[in-house]
C-alpha positions, 0 to 999 in steps of 0.5 A: 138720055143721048148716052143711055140711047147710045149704050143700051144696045150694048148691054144686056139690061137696062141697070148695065147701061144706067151704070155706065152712063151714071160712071160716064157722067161722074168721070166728066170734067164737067162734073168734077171741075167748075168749067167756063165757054172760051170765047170760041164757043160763043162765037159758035152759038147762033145770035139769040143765044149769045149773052147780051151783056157779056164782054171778051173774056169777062163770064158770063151772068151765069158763070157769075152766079156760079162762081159767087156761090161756090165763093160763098156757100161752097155750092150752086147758085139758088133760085135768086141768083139764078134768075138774077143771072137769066135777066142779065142784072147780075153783074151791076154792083148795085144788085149784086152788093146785097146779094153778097150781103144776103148769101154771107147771112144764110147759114150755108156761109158757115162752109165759107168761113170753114172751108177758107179758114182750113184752107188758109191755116192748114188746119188739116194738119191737126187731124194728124196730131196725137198728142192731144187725148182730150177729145173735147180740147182738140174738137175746140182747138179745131174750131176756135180759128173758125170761130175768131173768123165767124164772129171778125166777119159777122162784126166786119172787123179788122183783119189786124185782129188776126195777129192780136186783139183784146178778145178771145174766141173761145167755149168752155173747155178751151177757156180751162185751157187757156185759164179764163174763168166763167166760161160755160157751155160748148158753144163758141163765143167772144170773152175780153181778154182782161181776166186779173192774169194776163192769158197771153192769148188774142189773135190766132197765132196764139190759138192753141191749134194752131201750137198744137199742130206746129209742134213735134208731140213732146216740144215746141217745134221752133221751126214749124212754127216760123215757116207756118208764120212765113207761109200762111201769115205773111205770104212769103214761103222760105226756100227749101232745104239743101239736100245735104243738111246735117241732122242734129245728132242728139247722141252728143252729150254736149248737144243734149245738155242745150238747151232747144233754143241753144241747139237751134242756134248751133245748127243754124251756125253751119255752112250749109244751114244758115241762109234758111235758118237765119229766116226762119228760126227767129220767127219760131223761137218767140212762140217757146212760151208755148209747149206741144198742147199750147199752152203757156209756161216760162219754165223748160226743165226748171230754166227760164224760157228764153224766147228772145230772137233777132230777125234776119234784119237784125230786128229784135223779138221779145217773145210773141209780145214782141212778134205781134208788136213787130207786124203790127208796126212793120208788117201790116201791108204785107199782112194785108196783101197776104189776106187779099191773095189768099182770099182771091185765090179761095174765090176763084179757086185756082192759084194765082199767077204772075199776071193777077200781081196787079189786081192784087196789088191794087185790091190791097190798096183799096183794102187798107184805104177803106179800114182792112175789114173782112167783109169789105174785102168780100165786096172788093174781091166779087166786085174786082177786074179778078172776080169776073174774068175768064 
C-alpha cells in the first residue's frame, strides 16, 4: 500500500501503478531470496519487539520455522510451525524432533527427497540425453534415484545402501530393463535383488540413469563416469583439465583399432594427461559392463569387457563389484562425511565454507556413531550449531 500510494500520482490508471508495484515487489531481494535481520537491526527495534530467546547470531523462531520448511517441503512454514515459532518453543529439541517427524510425513516431503536427489546427483543432466527413445525407460530412469531415497528415509536406513544394497527400486519397465521378472505396474517399489540371474544392480551407482546420462550416446564414457563418482559420491572433485590437452585423434588406424579401454590408457600415459587421468580414469573403467542406456553386457564388438582398473593407490578394481567392495571397506567415512556436507549445504541452502569444516566434521562423527541413517541425519542436521546459525 505505502508503494501503490507513492506511484499512483505518476501514472495514469490504477492497472499502471498496480504493475509497477507488483515488478517492484517480484524484483525484491526479499522476494527472491530467503533474508535474515543482522544483528544490527534487532538492535534498532525497540524492547518489546525483540525476540525472548533469541541469542547473538543464532535465528530467530521464525526464521527457524523458515528455514526447516524450505529444508523440507521446499515451501513456507504452515500454521503449526508458525505458531510454535510466535511462542518462542520452537528451537527445544524436545518440540522440534516430532515437528521434523510430522512434516517428513506430509506428502509435500515428496519435494524434498526430489529436489535433494536432483540436486546431489545432477540429475539435470538427463534431460539432455538423447539417446534414450523410450519414453517410459527414460521417465523410470528419472525417478528410480528419487525413489531408492524415498523408500531408505521412509525405512530410516543406511546411507551405505546408496553404494549397494540387496534390493532394487524399481517399476515395471525398469525391471524389463534390468531383466527382473514379476514386476508389474508403473509405480515404484522395493523388489530383492535375488532373482536366479544375477542383475548386477543395488545402490544408485548402477541405476540405469545415472549410466545413461555419464555416457557419450553410443558408449560408455569412462571419464564422465569417474569424475561423477569423485564429485557426487565422494566429495573429492578432481582438478581441471590443463588447457592444452591433446585430443584422441581417432583418424589413426592404430588408435581405432583399441580397444576404449586401450585408448583411455594411451592418453592417459602423455605428459600432460597423466596427473588428472591417473585419478579419474580407474574410477570410470570399472563401470565398462555398462553401455550408453545402462545396461549390462560382457561383450564390446565380440571381445571380452575388461573392466578391470588400478586406483591412484596402486588399489585394484575388479569391475563395479570390486568398486562397491572398495568403498564399502575403505571408504565409508569419506562417503559418510560427503552425505553430511551435501545434506547440510541443501538445507541451509548456500555452499558451505572453510568455517562450517567443523560442524561438519563433527556431524559425520555423530553420524556414523549413531548407525549412517537417513532420517537421523535430518535430526542431526535441524538440531546442529549449522542449522540455527546466522
Amino acid at each position: 500500500m505505502e508503494l501503490f500510494s507513492k506511484y499512483r500520482p505518476d501514472f495514469d490508471t490504477f492497472e499502471g501503478a498496480m504493475l509497477e508495484v507488483l515488478a517492484t515487489v517480484l524484483a525484491s531481494p526479499e522476494f527472491l531470496y530467503l533474508t535474515q535481520r543482522s544483528s544490527a537491526d534487532d538492535a534498532q527495534k525497540p524492547d518489546a519487539q525483540k525476540p525472548a530467546t533469541q541469542s547473538a547470531g543464532k535465528v530467530s523462531d521464525q526464521e527457524l520455522a523458515t528455514r526447516l520448511s524450505f529444508f523440507l517441503w521446499s515451501s513456507l512454514p504452515d500454521q503449526e510451525l508458525l505458531e510454535l515459532a510466535r511462542k518462542g518453543t520452537l528451537n527445544d529439541p524436545a518440540i522440534l524432533n516430532p515437528q521434523v517427524d510430522r512434516m517428513l510425513a506430509d506428502p509435500r516431503a515428496v519435494r524434498f527427497s526430489q529436489h535433494f536427489v536432483e540436486q546431489w546427483l545432477g540429475l539435470e543432466s538427463l534431460e539432455n540425453v538423447t539417446h534414450v527413445k523410450d519414453a517410459a525407460l527414460r521417465a523410470a530412469m528419472q525417478q528410480e534415484p528419487i525413489a531408492f531415497f524415498r523408500e531408505t528415509l521412509r525405512s530410516n536406513g543406511s546411507v551405505m545402501d546408496f553404494l549397494h544394497s540387496d534390493y532394487v527400486v524399481v517399476n515395471e519397465r525398469l525391471a524389463q530393463h534390468y531383466g527382473i521378472p514379476g514386476v508389474f505396474g508403473p509405480h515404484f517399489r522395493q523388489v530383492p535383488n535375488a532373482a536366479p540371474a544375477p542383475t548386477h544392480r543395488g545402490g544408485i551407482l548402477t541405476a540405469a540413469g545415472i549410466l545413461a546420462m555419464n555416457s557419450d550416446g553410443t558408449d560408455s564414457h569412462p571419464l564422465k563416469r569417474g569424475v561423477w563418482l569423485l564429485e557426487r559420491v565422494l566429495q573429492d572433485r578432481p582438478p581441471p583439465p590443463p588447457a592444452d590437452v591433446p585430443k584422441v585423434d581417432l583418424t589413426d588406424p592404430r588408435i581405432l583399432e583399441m580397444t576404449l579401454k586401450e585408448r583411455i590408457a594411451d592418453h592417459r600415459n602423455k605428459p600432460s594427461c597423466i596427473s588428472c587421468h591417473s585419478r579419474i580414469d580407474p574410477w570410470g573403467i570399472a563401470f565398462e559392463n555398462y553401455d550408453a542406456l545402462g545396461a549390462w553386457r560382457t561383450n564390446i564388438k565380440n571381445k571380452p569387457v575388461d573392466a578391470t582398473s588400478v586406483l591412484f593407490n596402486k588399489q585394484e578394481l575388479a569391475g563395479v563389484e570390486g568398486l562397491k567392495r572398495h568403498l564399502l571397506a575403505d571408504r565409508q567415512d569419506q562417503f559418510a562425511r560427503a552425505m553430511v556436507h551435501k545434506m547440510s549445504a541443501y538445507a541451509l541452502g548456500r555452499p558451505l565454507t572453510f568455517s562450517d569444516h567443523a560442524d561438519v566434521d563433527r556431524l559425520t562423527v555423530q553420524f556414523r556413531r549413531q548407525g549412517d541413517q537417513l532420517a537421523d541425519l535430518i535430526h542431526l542436521i535441524v538440531n546442529s550449531n549449522l542449522f540455527h546459525s546466522k
